[in-house]
N, C-alpha and C positions, 0 to 999 in steps of 0.2 A: 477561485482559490488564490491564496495571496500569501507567499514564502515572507517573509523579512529577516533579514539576517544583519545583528548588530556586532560590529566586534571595534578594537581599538584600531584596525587598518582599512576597514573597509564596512561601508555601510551600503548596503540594494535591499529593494525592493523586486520582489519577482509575481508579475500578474501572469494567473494563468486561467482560461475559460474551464469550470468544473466538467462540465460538458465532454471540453476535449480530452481528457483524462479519465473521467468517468463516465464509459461509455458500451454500449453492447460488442462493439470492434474494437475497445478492449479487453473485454471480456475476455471473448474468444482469442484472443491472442495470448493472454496470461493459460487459461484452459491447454491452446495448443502447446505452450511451452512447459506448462509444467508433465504434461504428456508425455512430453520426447526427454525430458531430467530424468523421469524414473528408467532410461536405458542408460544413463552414463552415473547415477548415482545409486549405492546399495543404499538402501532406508534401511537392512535390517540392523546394521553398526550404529545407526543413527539413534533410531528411538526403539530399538528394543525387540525387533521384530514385527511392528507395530503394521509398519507396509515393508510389502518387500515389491522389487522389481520383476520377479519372478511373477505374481500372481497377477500384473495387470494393471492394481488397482489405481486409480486415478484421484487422487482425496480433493484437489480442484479442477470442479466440473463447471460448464458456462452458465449454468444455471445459478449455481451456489455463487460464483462471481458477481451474475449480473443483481442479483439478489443485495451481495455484499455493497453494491455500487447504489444500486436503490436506500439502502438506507444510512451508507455514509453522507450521502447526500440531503436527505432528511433531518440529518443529524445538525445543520444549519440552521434550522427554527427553532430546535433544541435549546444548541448554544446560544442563540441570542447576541452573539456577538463575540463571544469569547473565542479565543484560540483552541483549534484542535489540540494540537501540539505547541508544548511551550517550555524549553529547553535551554539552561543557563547554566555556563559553565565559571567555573572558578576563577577565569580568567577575565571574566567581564564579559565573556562573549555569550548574544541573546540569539533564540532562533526560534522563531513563534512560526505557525504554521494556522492559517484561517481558512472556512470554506467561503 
């Protein structure tokens, strides 16, 4: 994965192994965290009643994680070279995002 961040003060390049980011240990760490949110935040305010803290439910599980991690990673043959994310603001400042 490869951050680039252009603006008029500062220019970096940020390399990161997709690996280490996309990975089943993090999975389970996103899964464990969003676990323990649904005790300090109400969802029913949020989206409508949609989840609540109350019933349990857990809407990111390690499966569905590690799932989502399999095929943003895929998503690299895909693009072909193009930028995941590619974000420009008014000010001349660039922020491209590649796998």
């Amino acid at each position: 994965m490869r951050i680039t961040v252009r603006s008029s003060d500062t220019n970096f390049n940020l390399w990161l192994p997709t690996r280490l980011l996309l990975n089943p240990v993090t999975a389970a760490i996103v899964a464990f965290g969003s676990k323990h949110a649904t005790k300090y935040v109400s969802w029913e305010t949020i989206s409508g009643g949609h989840l609540s803290s109350e019933s349990g439910e857990n809407p990111i599980t390690f499966n569905n994680m590690r799932k989502l991690f399999v095929t943003i990673r895929r998503c690299r043959r895909v693009l072909k070279g193009q930028p995941l994310v590619s974000v420009r603001s008014h000010d001349g400042d660039n922020v491209d995002i590649w796998l």
